[in-house]
VEXGUKE-59978 format. One line per 5 residues: number of its first residue (from 1); for each residue x negated, y negated, z negated of C-alpha. Coordinates in nm, 4 decimals. Each point is the difference from the previous one (the first is absolute). Layout:
BEGIN
NUM = X/Y/Z | ... $
This chain:
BEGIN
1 = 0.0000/0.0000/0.0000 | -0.1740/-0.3312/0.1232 | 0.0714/-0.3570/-0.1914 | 0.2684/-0.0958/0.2124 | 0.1785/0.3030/-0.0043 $
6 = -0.0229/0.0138/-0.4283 | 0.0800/-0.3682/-0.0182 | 0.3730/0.1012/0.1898 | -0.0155/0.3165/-0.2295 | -0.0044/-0.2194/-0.3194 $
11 = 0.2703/-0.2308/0.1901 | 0.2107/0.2513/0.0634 | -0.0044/0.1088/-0.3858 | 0.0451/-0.3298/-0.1155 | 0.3980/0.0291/0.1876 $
16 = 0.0568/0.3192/-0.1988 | -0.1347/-0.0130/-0.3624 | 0.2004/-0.0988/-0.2671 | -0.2774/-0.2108/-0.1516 | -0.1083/-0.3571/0.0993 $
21 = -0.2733/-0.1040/0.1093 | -0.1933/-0.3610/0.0425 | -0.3256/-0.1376/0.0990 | -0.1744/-0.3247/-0.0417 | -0.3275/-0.1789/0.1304 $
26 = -0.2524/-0.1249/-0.2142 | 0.1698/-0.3086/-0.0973 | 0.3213/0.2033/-0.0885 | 0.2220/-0.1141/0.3314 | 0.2299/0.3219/0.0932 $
31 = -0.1144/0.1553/0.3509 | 0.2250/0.2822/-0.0103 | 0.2792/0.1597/-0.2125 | 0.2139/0.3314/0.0554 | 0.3943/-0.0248/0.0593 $
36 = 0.0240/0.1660/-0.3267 | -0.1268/-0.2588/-0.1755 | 0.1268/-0.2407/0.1794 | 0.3732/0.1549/-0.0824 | -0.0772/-0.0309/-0.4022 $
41 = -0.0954/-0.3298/0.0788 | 0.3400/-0.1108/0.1883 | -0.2387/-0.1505/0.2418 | -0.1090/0.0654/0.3771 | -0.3571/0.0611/0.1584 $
46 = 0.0017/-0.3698/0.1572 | 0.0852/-0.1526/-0.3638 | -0.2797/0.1202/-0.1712 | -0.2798/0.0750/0.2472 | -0.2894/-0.3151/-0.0288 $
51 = 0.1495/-0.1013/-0.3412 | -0.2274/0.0141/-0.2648 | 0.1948/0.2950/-0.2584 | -0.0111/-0.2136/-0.2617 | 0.2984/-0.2192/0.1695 $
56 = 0.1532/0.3465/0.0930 | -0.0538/0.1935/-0.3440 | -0.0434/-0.2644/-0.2637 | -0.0845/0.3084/-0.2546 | -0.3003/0.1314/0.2454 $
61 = -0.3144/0.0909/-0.1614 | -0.1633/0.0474/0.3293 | -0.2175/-0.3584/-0.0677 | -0.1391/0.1810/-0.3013 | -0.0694/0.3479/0.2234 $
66 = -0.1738/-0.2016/0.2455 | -0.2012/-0.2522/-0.2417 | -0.0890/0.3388/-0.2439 | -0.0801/0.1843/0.3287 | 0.1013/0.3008/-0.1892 $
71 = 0.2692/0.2452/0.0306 | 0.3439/0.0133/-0.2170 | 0.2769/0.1769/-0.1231 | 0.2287/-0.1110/-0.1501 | 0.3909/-0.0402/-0.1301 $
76 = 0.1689/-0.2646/0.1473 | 0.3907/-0.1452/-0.0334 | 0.1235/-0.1414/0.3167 | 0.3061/-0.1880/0.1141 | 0.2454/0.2679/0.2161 $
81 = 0.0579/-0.0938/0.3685 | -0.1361/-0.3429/-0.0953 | 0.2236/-0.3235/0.0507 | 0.2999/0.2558/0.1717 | 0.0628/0.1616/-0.2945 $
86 = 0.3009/-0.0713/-0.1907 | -0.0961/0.1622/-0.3470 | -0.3085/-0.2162/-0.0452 | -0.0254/0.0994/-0.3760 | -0.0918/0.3737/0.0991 $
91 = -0.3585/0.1048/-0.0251 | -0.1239/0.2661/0.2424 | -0.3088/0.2026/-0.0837 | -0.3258/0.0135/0.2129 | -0.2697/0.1925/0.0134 $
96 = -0.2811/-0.2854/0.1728 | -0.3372/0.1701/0.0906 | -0.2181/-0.3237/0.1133 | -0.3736/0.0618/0.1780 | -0.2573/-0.2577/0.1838 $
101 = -0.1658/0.1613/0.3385 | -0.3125/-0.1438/0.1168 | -0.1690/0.0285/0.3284 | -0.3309/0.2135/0.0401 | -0.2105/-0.3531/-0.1141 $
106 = 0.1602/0.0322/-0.3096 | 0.2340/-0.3260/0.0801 | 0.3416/-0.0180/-0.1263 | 0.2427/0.0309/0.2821 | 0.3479/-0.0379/-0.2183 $
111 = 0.1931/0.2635/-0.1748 | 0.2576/0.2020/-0.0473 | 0.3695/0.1580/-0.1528 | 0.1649/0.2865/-0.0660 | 0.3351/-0.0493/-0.2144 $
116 = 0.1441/0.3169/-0.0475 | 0.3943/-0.0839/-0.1509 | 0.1378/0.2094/-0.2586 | 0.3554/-0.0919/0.0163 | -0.0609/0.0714/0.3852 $
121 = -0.1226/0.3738/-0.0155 | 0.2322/0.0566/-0.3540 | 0.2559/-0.0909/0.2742 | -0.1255/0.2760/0.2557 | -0.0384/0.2431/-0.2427 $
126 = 0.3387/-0.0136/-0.1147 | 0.1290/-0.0175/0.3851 | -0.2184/0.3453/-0.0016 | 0.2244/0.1460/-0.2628 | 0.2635/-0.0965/0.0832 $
131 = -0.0613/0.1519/0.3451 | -0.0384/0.2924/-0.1719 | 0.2773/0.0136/-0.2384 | 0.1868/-0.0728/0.2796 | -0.0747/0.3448/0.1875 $
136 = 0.0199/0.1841/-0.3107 | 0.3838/-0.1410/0.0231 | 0.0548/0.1079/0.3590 | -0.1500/0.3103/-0.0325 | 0.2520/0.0620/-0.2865 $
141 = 0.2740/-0.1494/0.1933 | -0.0745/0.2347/0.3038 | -0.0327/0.3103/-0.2126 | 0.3190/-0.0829/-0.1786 | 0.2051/-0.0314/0.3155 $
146 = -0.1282/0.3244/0.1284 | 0.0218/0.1890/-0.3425 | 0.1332/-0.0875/-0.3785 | -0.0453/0.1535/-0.2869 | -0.0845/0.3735/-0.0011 $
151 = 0.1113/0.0658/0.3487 | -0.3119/0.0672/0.0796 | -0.1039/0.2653/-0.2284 | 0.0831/0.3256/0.1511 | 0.0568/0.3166/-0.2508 $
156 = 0.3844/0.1854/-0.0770 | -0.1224/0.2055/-0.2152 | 0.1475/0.0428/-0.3555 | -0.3412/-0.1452/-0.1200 | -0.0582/-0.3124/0.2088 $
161 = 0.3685/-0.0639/-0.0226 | -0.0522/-0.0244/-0.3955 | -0.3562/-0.1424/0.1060 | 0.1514/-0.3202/0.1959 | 0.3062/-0.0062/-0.2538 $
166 = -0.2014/-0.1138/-0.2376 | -0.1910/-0.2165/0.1868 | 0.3314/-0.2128/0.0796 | 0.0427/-0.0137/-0.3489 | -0.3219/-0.1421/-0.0957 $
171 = 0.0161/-0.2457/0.3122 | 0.2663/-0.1882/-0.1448 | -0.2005/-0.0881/-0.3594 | -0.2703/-0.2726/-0.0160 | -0.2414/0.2525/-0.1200 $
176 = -0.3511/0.0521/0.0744 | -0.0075/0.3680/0.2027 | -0.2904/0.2835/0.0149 | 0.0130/0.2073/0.2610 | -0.2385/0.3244/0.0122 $
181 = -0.0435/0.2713/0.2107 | -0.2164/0.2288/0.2198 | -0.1570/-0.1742/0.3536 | 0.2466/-0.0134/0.2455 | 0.3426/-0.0064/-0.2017 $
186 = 0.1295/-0.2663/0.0957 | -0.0434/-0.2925/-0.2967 | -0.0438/-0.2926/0.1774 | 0.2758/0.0882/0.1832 | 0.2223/0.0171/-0.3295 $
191 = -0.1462/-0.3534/-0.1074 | 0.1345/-0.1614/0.3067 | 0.3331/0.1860/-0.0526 | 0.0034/-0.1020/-0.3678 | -0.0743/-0.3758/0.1212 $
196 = 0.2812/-0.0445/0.2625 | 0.3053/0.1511/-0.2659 | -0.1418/-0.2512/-0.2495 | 0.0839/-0.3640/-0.0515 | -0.3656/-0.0747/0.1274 $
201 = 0.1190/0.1331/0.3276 | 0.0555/-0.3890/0.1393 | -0.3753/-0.0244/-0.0956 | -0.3109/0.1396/0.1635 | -0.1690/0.3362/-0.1769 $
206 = -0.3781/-0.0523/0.0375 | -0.2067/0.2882/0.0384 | -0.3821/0.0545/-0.0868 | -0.1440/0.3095/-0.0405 | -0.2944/0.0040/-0.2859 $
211 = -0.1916/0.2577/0.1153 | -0.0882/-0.1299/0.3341 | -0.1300/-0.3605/-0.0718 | -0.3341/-0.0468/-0.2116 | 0.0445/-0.1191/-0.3843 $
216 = -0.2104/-0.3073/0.0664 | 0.2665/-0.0923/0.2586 | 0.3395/0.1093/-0.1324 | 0.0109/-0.2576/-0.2955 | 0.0014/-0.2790/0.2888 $
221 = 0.2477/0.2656/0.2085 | 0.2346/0.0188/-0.2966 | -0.0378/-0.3807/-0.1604 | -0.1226/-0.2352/0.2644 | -0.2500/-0.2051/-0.0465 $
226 = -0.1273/-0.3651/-0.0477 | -0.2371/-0.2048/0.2674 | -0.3262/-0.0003/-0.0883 | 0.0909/0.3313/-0.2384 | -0.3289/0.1701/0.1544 $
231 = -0.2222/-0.0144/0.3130 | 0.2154/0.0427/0.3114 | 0.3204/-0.0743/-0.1268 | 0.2467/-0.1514/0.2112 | 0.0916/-0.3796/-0.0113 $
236 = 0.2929/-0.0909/-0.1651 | -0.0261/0.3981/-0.2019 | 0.2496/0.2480/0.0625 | 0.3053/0.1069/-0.1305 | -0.0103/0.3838/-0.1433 $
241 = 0.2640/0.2279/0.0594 | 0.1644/0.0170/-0.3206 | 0.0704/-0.3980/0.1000 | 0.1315/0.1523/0.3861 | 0.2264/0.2696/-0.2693 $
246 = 0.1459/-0.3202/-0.1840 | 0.3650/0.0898/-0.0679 | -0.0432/0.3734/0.2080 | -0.1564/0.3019/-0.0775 | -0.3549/0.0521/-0.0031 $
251 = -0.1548/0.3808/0.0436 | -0.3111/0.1601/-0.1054 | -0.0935/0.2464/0.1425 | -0.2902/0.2701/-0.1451 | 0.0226/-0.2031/-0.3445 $
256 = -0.2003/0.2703/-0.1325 | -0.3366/-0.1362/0.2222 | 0.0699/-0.3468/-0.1621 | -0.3270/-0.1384/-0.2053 | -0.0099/-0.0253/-0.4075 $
261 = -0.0558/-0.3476/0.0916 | 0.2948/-0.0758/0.2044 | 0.2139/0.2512/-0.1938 | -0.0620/-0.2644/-0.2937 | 0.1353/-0.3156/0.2185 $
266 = 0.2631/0.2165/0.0932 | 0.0834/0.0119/-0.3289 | 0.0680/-0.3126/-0.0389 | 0.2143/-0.0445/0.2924 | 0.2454/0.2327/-0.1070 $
271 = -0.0124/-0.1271/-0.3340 | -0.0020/-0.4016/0.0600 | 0.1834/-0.0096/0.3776 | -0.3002/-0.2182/0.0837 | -0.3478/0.0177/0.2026 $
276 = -0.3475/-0.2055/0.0365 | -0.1267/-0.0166/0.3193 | -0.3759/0.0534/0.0526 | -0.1680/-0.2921/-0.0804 | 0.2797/-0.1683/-0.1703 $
281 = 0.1121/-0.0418/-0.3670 | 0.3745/-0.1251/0.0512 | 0.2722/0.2636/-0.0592 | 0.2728/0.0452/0.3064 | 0.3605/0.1931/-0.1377 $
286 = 0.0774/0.2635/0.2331 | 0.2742/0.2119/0.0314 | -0.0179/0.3392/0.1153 | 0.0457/0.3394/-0.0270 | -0.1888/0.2978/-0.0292 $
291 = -0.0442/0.3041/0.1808 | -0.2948/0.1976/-0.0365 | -0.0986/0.3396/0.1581 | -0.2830/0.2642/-0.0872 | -0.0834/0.3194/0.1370 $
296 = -0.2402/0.0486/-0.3391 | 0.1400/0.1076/-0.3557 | 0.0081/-0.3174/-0.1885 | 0.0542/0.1498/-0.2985 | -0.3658/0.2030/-0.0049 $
301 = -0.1489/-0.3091/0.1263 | 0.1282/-0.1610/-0.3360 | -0.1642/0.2648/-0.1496 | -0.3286/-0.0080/0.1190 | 0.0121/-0.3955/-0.0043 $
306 = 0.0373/-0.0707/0.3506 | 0.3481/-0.1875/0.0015 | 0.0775/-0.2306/-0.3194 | 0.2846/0.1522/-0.2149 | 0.1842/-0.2958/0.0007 $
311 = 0.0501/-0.0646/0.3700 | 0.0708/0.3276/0.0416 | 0.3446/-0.0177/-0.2415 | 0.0473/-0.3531/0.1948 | -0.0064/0.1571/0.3679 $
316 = 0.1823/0.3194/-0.1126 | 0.3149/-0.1237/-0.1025 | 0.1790/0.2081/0.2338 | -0.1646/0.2983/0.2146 | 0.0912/0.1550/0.2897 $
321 = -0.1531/0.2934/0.0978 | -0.0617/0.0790/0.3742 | 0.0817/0.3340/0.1187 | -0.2992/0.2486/0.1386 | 0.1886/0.1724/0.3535 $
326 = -0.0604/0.3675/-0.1879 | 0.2628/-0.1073/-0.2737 | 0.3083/-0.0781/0.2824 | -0.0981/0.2103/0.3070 | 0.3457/-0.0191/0.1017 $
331 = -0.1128/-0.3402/0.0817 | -0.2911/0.1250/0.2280 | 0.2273/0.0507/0.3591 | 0.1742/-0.3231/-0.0671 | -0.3358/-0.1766/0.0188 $
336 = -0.1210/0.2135/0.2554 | 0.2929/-0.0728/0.1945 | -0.0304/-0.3363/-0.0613 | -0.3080/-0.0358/0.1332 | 0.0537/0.1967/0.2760 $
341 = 0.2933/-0.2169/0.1179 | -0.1811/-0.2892/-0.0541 | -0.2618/0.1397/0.2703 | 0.2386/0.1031/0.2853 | 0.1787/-0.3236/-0.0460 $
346 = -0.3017/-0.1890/0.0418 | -0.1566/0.2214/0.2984 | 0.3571/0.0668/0.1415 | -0.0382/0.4226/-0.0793 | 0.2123/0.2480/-0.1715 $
351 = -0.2641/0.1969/-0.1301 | 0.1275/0.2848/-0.3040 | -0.1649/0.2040/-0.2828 | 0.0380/0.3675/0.0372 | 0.1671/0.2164/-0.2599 $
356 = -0.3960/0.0931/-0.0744 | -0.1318/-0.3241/-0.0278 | 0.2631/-0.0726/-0.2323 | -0.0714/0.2793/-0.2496 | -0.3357/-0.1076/0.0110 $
361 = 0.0613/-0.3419/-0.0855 | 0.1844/0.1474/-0.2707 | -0.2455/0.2559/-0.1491 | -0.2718/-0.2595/0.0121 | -0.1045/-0.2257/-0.3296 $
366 = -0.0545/-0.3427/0.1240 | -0.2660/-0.0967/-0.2108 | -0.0125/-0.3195/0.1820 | 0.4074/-0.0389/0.0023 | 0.1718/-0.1794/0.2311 $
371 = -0.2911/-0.1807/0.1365 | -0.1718/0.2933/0.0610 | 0.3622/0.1759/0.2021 | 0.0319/-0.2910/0.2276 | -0.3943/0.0697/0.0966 $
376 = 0.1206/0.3215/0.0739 | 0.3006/-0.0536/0.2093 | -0.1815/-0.2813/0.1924 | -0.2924/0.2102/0.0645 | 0.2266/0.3158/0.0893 $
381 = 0.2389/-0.2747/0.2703 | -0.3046/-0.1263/0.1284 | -0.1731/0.3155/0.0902 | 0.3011/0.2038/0.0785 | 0.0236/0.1075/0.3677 $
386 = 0.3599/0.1390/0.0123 | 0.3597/-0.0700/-0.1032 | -0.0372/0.1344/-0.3566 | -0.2996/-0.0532/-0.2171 | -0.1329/0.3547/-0.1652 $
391 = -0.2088/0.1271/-0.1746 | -0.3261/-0.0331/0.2365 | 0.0361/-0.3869/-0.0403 | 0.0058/-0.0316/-0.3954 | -0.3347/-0.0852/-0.1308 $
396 = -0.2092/0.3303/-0.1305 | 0.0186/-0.1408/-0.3504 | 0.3685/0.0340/-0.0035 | 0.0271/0.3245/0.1478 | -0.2527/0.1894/-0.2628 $
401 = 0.1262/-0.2398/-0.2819 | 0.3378/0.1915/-0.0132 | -0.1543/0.3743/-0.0152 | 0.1526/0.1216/-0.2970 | 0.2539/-0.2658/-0.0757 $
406 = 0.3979/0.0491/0.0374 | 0.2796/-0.1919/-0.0773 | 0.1411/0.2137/-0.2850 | -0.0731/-0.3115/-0.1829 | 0.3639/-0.1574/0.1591 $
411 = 0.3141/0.0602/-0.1881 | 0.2418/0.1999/0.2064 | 0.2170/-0.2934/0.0862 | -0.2865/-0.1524/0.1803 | -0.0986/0.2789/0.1585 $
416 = 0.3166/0.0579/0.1636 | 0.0228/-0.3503/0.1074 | -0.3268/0.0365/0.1738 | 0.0835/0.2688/0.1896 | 0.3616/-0.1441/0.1241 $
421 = -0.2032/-0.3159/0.0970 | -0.1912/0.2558/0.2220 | 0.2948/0.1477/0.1746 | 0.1772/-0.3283/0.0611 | -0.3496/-0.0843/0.1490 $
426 = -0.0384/0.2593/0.2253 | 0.3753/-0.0109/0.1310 | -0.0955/-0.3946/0.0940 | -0.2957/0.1191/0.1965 | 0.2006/0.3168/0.1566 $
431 = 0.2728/-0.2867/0.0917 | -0.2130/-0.3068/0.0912 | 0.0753/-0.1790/-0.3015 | 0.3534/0.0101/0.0974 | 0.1964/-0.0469/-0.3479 $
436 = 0.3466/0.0864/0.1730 | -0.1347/0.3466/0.1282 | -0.2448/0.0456/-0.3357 | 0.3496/-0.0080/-0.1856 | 0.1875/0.2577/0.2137 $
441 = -0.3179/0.2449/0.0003 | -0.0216/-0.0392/-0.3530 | 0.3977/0.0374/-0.0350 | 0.0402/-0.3575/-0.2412 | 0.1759/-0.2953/0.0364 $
446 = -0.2450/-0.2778/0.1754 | 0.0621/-0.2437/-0.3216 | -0.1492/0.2814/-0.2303 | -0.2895/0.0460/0.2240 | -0.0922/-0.3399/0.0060 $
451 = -0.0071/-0.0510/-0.4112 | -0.2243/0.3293/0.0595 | -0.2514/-0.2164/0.1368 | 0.0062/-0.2670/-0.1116 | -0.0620/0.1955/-0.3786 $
456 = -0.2849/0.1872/0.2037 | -0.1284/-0.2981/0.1591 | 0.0566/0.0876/0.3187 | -0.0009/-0.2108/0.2874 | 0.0813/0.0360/0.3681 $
461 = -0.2836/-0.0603/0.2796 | 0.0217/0.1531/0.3508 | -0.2964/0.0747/0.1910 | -0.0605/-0.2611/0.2546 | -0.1192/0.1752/0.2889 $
């Protein structure tokens, strides 16, 4: 980059910072001055440039820069938006940094600016969050129109029924919620359930998962954090997200990986309803509420004193405890199923699990739950070559994971149920998912057949050929 080409660089920054910026010869005259100055000024370019800046800024300490030829730094109050400016009496903070620049003789050529304004970049920082808040709130909005309340947790077994049951209950009380279970169960999904059926649901629920953000950066995540509050923080700070939660729901997810440290000031959130920001020592009220989830037992981990005692009995007001697929396998089809559909519709197929794959599914233990089953179907759709997925496209694991296993663990009821959702199966496939012909084979009325899916979770895709 030649000279010419960096000065037009530099001029070209000068249009798009946020600070202002000002030079002066030797004898303090103004010989050029960026439009951001210029705007806190309520002045244009051709007003100020040749003035000396003591008619232009009576409060200018740039005759003292220039006469000390020596840098400064200083805190400065300066008049908002100069003579424009209605409210007169209002201060606005400045950062000034002042330096001299000499030529390579050593001989003072003038100096130079840099007012970086607080109320300024407070201002953009706050446009930030509120940016953000504001997609938090859309996101909700769009997720509510699609879905509300539990709708989208699947399960009709007797356990999940009792599971989500009491869920619905808890939604509806201001209580802080714990949430544990196995990998893959589901929790986060009953913390957005539990959000939308409470009277936070008008509110955003602000998720952060502890585990996945360092402990030197999740205090700022959580509380925000003044400017200046450590090197590299933003102008104007930034607003945490139990601030973004304010009047919602905030959730925490893997509370167990949370820090003594931060399990202290976490404390004192619950306790007080108010935060600190980094950096900062005034108080802000919040109101929230809590949701928590842990894969971990707390409870050892308050042995062994790695989770304070007393936040525990805060968080655990109410717990809900997720359900590992081996304790409803009745369940294990409908999510199949469900995943399945959710694949032809998408790809425009009709693709079906054969009576073997399906005993499979059931025999197997799903250490990794339901996470680890819709792996399993997507894999088995994606590398299927034929109408009906078998047995040759399950992965190996699942296949030698269900040698010795049976479903004797099923009560009878279930059992039977499982094995009419079969035939009604196989009768849509024999008659091209035809419901009217399905009934006739079948020899029920069609209105019985249909509440026979629908309890199954059946649903109807042809095969687009």
């Amino acid at each position: 980059m030649n000279e010419h080409e960096y000065y037009c660089f530099l001029k070209e920054f000068w249009k798009v910072t946020n600070d202002g910026f000002i030079i002066v010869d030797p004898n303090g005259v103004i010989v050029d001055i960026n439009e951001t100055y210029c705007e806190f000024l309520g002045k244009t370019r051709e007003q100020v440039l040749g003035k000396p800046i003591g008619e232009v800024i009576s409060t200018t300490s740039m005759y003292d820069v220039l006469s000390s030829a020596r840098d400064g730094d200083d805190n400065v109050y300066l008049q908002p938006y100069g003579e424009n400016d209605n409210a007169s009496n209002v201060e606005t903070h400045a950062v000034a940094n002042r330096f001299c620049f000499f030529n390579e003789q050593g001989e003072l050529l003038g100096a130079a600016a840099q007012m970086s304004f607080k109320e300024r970049a407070a201002a953009m920082a706050y446009s930030i969050a509120t940016e953000e808040l504001n997609y938090y709130k859309r996101a909700y909005e769009e997720s509510s129109e699609e879905d509300s309340g539990f709708s989208k947790i699947l399960g009709n077994s007797e356990a999940m029924q009792k599971l989500k049951e009491k869920a619905m209950r808890v939604a509806r009380k201001d209580f802080p919620v714990l949430i544990t279970g196995e990998t893959g169960t589901g929790k986060e999904l009953f913390a957005q359930a539990i959000h939308r059926e409470s009277s936070r649901r008008k509110k955003p629920i602000i998720s952060i998962n502890c585990a996945s953000i360092p402990s030197e950066l999740l205090e700022s995540e959580l509380f925000g954090y003044d400017e200046g509050a450590f090197t590299g923080a933003k102008k104007g700070g930034k607003i945490g997200k139990f601030q973004l939660a304010d009047g919602g729901t905030i959730f925490l997810d893997e509370i167990g990986d949370l820090s003594l440290v931060l399990q202290a000031k976490l404390l004192r959130v619950l306790q007080e309803h108010e935060i600190e920001k980094v950096g900062g020592g005034k108080p802000i009220p919040i109101d929230v509420r809590f949701i928590s989830a842990t894969r971990q037992n707390l409870a050892e981990m308050v042995e062994r004193g790695e989770f304070r005692e007393d936040l525990y009995y805060r968080l655990n007001v109410v717990n809900i405890e997720t359900l590992p697929l081996r304790e409803h396998p009745t369940d294990i089809l409908l999510y199949a199923n469900h995943v399945l559909n959710a694949l032809n519709a998408k790809y425009k197929t009709g693709h079906l699990l054969s009576d073997r794959v399906k005993y499979l599914l059931m025999c197997y233990k799903w250490p990794g739950n339901v996470r680890e089953l819709i792996n399993v179907i997507t894999s088995a759709y994606a590398t299927c070559d034929s109408y009906v997925i078998e047995e040759m496209d399950l992965p190996g694991r699942l296949v030698s994971g269900t040698a010795g296993n049976s479903v004797s663990q099923m009560k009878l009821s279930e059992m039977m149920n499982l094995h009419e959702a079969a035939i009604i199966r196989d009768a849509l496939r024999r008659n091209n998912q035809n419901c009217k012909k399905t009934a006739e084979e079948l020899g029920i009325d069609r209105s019985l057949l249909y509440r026979k899916m629908r309890k199954a979770g059946i649903a109807i895709h042809r095969e687009i050929k």
